[in-house]
N, C-alpha and C positions, 0 to 999 in steps of 0.2 A: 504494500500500500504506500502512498505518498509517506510527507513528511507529517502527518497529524497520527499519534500513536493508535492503534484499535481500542485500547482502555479509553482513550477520549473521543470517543464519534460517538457516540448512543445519547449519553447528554448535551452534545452540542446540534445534534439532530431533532427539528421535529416532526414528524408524519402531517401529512396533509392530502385532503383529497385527490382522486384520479391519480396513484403514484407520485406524487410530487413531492419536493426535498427542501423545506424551508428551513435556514440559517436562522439559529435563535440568536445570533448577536444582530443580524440587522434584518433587512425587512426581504432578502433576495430570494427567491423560489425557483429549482434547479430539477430540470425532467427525468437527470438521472442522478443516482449516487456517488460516482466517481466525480462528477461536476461537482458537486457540494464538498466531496472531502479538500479537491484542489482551490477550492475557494476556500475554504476554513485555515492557510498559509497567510492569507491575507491576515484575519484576527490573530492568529499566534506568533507572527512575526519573523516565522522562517522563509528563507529565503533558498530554496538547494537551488534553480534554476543557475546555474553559472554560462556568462559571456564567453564566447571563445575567444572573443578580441578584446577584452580587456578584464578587468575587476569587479566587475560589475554582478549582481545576484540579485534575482527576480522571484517574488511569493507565487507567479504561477506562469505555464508553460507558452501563455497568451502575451504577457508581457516581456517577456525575450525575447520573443517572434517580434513584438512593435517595437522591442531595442535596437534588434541588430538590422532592422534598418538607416539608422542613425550610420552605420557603417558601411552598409551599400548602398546605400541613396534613394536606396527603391520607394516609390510612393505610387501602390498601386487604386486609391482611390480618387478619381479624375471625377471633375465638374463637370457638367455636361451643358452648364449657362457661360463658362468662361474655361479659360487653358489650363487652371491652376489644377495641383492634383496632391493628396496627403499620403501622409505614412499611415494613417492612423481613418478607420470608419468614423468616428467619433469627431475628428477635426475637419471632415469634408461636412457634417452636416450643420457642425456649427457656421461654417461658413456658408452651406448654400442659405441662412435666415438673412446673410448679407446682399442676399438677393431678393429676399420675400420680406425682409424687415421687420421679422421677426422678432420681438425679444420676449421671452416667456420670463427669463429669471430678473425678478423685482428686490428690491433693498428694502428693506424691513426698516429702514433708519431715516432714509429721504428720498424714497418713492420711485428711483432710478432703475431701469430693468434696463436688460442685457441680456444679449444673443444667444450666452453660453455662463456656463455654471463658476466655470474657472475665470472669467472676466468678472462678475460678483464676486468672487473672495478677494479677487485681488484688489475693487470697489471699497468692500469694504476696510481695506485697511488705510485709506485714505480717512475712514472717524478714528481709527481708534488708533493710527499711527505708526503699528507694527510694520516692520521691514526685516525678513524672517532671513532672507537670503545676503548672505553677508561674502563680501570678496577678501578671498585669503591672501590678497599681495597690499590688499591697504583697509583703514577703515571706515570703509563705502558701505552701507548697506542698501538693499532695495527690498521694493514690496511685490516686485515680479522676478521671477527664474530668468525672462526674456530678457529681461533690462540689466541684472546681471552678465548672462550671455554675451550681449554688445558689449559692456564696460570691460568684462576682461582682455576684448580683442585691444583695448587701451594700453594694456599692460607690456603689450607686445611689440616689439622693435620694429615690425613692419610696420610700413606705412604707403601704401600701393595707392590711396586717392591723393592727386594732385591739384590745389585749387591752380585755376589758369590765371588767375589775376596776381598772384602772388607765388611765393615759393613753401609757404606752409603746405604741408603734407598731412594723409589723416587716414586712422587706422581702420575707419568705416564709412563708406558712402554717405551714410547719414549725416555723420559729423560735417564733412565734407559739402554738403548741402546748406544744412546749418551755416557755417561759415561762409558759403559765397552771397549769402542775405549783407554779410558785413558791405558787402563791396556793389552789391545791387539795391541796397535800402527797402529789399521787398518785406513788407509785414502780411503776410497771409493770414493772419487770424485775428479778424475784428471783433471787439468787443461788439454784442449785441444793444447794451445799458446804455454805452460812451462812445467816444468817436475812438477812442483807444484804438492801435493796432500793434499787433505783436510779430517779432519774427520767428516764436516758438510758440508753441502751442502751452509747454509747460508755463510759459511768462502770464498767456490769457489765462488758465485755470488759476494759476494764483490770484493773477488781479480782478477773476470774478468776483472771489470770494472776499474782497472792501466793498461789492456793489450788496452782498446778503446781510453783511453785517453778522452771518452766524459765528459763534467764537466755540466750538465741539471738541477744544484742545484746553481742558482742565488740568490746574494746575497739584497736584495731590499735597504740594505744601503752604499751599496759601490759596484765595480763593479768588485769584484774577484766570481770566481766560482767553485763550488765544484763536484767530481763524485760522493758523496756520502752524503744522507739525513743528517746521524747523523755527519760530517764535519762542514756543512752547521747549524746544531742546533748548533755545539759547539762555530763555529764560531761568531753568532752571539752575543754572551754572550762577546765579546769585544766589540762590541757598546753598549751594556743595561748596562756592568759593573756587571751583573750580576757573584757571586758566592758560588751557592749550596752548596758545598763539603765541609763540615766546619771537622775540624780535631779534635777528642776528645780528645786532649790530649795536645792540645797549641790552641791560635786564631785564628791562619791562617784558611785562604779558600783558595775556589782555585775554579776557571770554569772548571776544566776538572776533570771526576771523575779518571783518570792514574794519573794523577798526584796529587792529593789525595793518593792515592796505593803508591805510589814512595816516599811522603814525610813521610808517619807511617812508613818506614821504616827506615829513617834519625832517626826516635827517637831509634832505634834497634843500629843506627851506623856502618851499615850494605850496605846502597846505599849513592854513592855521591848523590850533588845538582845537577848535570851538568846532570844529566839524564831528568830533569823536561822536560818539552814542554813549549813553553815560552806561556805565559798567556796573551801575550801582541798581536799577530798576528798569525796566524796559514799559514802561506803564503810559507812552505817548501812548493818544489816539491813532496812531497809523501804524505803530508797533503791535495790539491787541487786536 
């Protein structure tokens, strides 16, 4: 038998009508029994499925099969409304909703639906702040695997995109995009509220959130609140006393990495003091 011992399959099995094989830890129902024991690695957290090309172990025989295409590039599930084509059943059908506009999965917090299940979780850590995937050469975290993904290609000494207007080079076409807005002045992403325009997308989601007013980023040791995660991390670096940003070139630190930027320039003689942000409170109205 699999990796689930025979001593343990009788009570983690329930019987159910017309032959069928319901999973007492979640709600899944399997036509035959061999299906239910190979899903039952899922709950006990064994993994025997081993990659041949790398390190990698898998809780069942379905999910190796979707690994090791990651290694031969295969993506036999093809769109049949456009070219594009998956590794994975599951990611072709998420996508075909991006042609029916579809979005079934809603936010329980602020009303938001989306196409796919996995686009929700990673929604919601935009309230609660969490960024679970953390990059091992620095420390960057993110609140998606994909956005990880890109940033590591950061880390890496190639640099194959070439802006033509300049000589900066860049480790992903994105990037690379990004930066010719410097030299083209294009803002692609208009505020709907304001005349506001943005050359990232990331810059408009922030500056929606001064037009809501919502502030969803509590503070756990005092009772100010922020619209925004990184507000919220800066601020609490005035309770820890906490200050990263050390100056190479005098002793000072400082908790906020601008004003860091603001003081190497004091050593230029080039910016007053009075531009700093005070270290002591972040409590303006446009900070909160």
């Amino acid at each position: 038998m699999d990796s689930v011992r025979d001593g343990e399959i009788n009570h983690l099995i329930e019987p159910t009508e017309g032959n069928k094989y319901h999973c007492k830890h979640c709600d899944k129902i399997f036509s035959n029994h061999g299906n239910l024991i190979r899903h039952l690695n899922i709950h006990s957290g064994e993994k025997p499925y081993q990659c041949s090309n790398c390190d990698k172990t898998f809780s069942t025989h379905q999910y190796l099969t979707i690994h090791l295409r990651t290694h031969t590039g295969e993506k036999p599930y093809q769109c049949h409304q456009c070219d594009k084509s998956f590794s994975q059943n599951s990611s072709l059908i998420s996508h075909l909703r991006a042609h029916t506009g579809e979005k079934p999965y809603k936010c329980s917090i602020c009303g938001k639906t989306f196409k796919s299940n996995q686009y929700l979780t990673s929604h919601k850590r935009t309230h609660t702040g969490e960024k679970p995937y953390q990059c091992s050469n620095c420390p960057k975290t993110f609140s998606m695997s994909q956005h990880l993904t890109i940033h590591m290609i950061t880390h890496s000494a190639e640099k194959p995109y070439q802006c033509i207007h300049c000589d900066k080079a860049f480790s992903t076409n994105q990037h690379r995009k990004r930066h010719m807005r410097i030299h083209t002045g294009e803002k692609p992403y208009q505020c709907t509220i304001c005349d506001n325009a943005f050359s990232q997308q990331g810059h408009l989601i922030t500056h929606l959130k001064s037009h809501s007013g919502e502030k969803q980023y509590q503070c756990s040791q005092c009772d100010m609140a922020f619209s925004l995660s990184q507000n919220l991390r800066r601020h609490l670096k005035t309770h820890t006393g906490e200050k990263p940003y050390q100056c190479n070139q005098c002793d000072k630190a400082f908790a906020d990495k601008r004003n860091l930027t603001h003081h190497l320039l004091s050593h230029t003689e080039k910016t007053p003091y009075e531009y700093l942000i005070p270290e002591v409170s972040l409590s303006s109205p446009t900070d909160l």
